[in-house]
C-alpha positions, -999 to +999 in steps of 0.1 A: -213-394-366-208-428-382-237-451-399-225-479-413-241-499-446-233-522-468-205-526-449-195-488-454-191-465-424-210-434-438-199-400-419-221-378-416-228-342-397-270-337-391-288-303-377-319-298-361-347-315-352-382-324-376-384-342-411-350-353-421-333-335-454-304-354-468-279-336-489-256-350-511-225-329-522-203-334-557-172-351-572-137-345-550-153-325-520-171-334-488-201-327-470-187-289-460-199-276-493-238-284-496-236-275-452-224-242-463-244-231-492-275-250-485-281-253-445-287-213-438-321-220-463-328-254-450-326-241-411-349-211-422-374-232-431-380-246-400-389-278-386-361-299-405-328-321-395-306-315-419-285-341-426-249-340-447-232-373-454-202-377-471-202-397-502-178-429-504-145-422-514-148-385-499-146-369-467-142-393-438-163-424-455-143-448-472-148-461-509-136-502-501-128-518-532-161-537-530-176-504-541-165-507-584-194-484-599-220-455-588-243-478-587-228-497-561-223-462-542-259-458-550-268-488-530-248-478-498-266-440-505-304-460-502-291-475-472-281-448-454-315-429-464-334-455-452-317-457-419-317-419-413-352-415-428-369-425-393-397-446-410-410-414-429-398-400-462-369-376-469-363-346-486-336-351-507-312-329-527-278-328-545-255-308-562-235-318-588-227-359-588-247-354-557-277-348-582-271-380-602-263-401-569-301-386-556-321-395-591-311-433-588-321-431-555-352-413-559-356-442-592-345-477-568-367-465-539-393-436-548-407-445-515-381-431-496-383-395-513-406-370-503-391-347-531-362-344-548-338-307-556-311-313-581-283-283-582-261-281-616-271-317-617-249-341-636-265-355-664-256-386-691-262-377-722-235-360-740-250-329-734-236-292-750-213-272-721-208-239-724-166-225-724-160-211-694-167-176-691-162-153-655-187-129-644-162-114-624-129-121-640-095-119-617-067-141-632-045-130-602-068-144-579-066-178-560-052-208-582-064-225-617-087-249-596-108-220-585-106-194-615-115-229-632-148-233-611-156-201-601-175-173-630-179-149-599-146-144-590-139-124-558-121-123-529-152-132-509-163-160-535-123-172-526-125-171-490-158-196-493-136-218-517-105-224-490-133-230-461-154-252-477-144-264-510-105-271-508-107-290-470-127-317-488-105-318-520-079-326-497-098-358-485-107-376-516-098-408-528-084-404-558-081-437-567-111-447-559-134-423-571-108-432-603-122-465-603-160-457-598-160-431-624-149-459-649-186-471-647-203-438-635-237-442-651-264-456-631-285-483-640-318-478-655-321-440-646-339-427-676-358-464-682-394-456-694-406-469-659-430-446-648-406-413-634-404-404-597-435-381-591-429-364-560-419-325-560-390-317-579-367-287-580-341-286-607-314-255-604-287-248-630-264-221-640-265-203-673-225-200-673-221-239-658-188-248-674-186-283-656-216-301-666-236-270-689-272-263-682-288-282-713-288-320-696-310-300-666-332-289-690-341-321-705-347-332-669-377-315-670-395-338-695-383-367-668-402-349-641-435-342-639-440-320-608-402-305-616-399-262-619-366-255-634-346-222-632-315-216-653-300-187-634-280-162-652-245-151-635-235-185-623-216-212-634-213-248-618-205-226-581-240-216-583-246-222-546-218-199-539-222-177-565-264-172-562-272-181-525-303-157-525-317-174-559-312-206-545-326-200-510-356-186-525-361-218-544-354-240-517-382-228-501-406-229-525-396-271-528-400-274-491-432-261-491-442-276-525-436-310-502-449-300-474-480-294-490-481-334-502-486-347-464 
């Protein structure tokens, strides 16, 4: 499906039927990864449409040269919410980018966000990142790009990586996620306005080699309904790598904003 905004088609896959979850995935994939790791929770929990968009400049949605800085993404991001949201708040969650992309829109338009689950989240800051340190260790396995983001690494944990992970890579616009990232920061994110106050989950792994765990950690002074888990035995794949963790958390935030209504 196709919604367009700001002058941006947005595709976008959606299951279900009930109170609309939007999920946002990371840098240089598409929508297949957070549909993969996250819907089996979100369909569990019943009485949800889960929807997956893919970000400008990934998948099938274009990044038009209009579109200079994540904050302009940002802004095509609140318009598709608010078209998709049905005249009722979201859930909303992210993984990655998709983290930072889901704080500005949870800071522009708090009204459109029933609650708000950040996965390995991208953070500014210059926070510390650990060196990248397997789990499971098999340098004979897969390429450099998946021993690179993968601390579990086994042929099942590859097999997840060419379904969902590389199809999307494939898809990117490099140069124009080249030219957004040169003003990736979003506007006024951590401005001492008062912070989003909905329910907040914040997820990171202990081994997180991409963006570290410390910058979700100082998230939780931003949030204040936020429970934070720093999961041992995963790195930045954490919703590969810790599915049953994450499911089990998922559900707790679901409910956590349930109970709000």
């Amino acid at each position: 499906m196709e919604l367009t905004t700001h002058g941006v088609p947005v595709h976008h896959v959606a299951h279900g039927a009930g109170r609309t979850v939007v999920v946002l995935h990371g840098a240089g994939v598409d929508h297949r990864e957070p549909e993969a790791c996250l819907d089996p929770a979100l369909a569990a929990a019943g009485g949800l449409r889960r929807v997956y968009p893919d970000v400008p400049g990934h998948g099938r949605t274009p990044a038009p040269p209009a579109l200079r800085s994540e904050d302009d993404v940002v802004d095509v991001l609140v318009g598709f919410v608010a078209e998709v949201a049905g005249g009722e708040p979201v859930l909303l969650a992210g993984h990655s980018a998709g983290a930072h992309d889901a704080r500005g829109i949870a800071a522009r338009r708090p009204d459109l966000v029933a609650g708000l689950a950040l996965i390995c989240p991208l953070v500014a800051g210059g926070h510390d990142v650990p060196t990248h340190e397997p789990v499971v260790r098999d340098d004979d396995l897969g390429d450099a790009e998946f021993r690179g983001y993968f601390v579990v690494q086994t042929p099942a944990m590859l097999d997840r990586y060419r379904r969902f992970v590389e199809p999307g890579a494939a898809l990117a616009d490099g140069p124009a996620n080249a030219r957004i990232g040169e003003r990736w920061e979003i506007t006024g994110l951590d401005a001492p306005a008062a912070p989003y106050a909905g329910p907040v989950l914040v997820v990171a792994g202990r081994r997180d080699s991409v963006v570290g765990y410390a910058g979700a950690v100082d998230l939780l002074g931003r949030y204040p309904r936020a429970t934070l888990a720093v999961v041992d035995g995963a790195g930045h794949a954490l919703p590969h790598e810790r599915p049953e963790v994450l499911a089990g958390l998922l559900t707790d935030w679901v409910e956590r904003v349930r109970g709000d209504r």
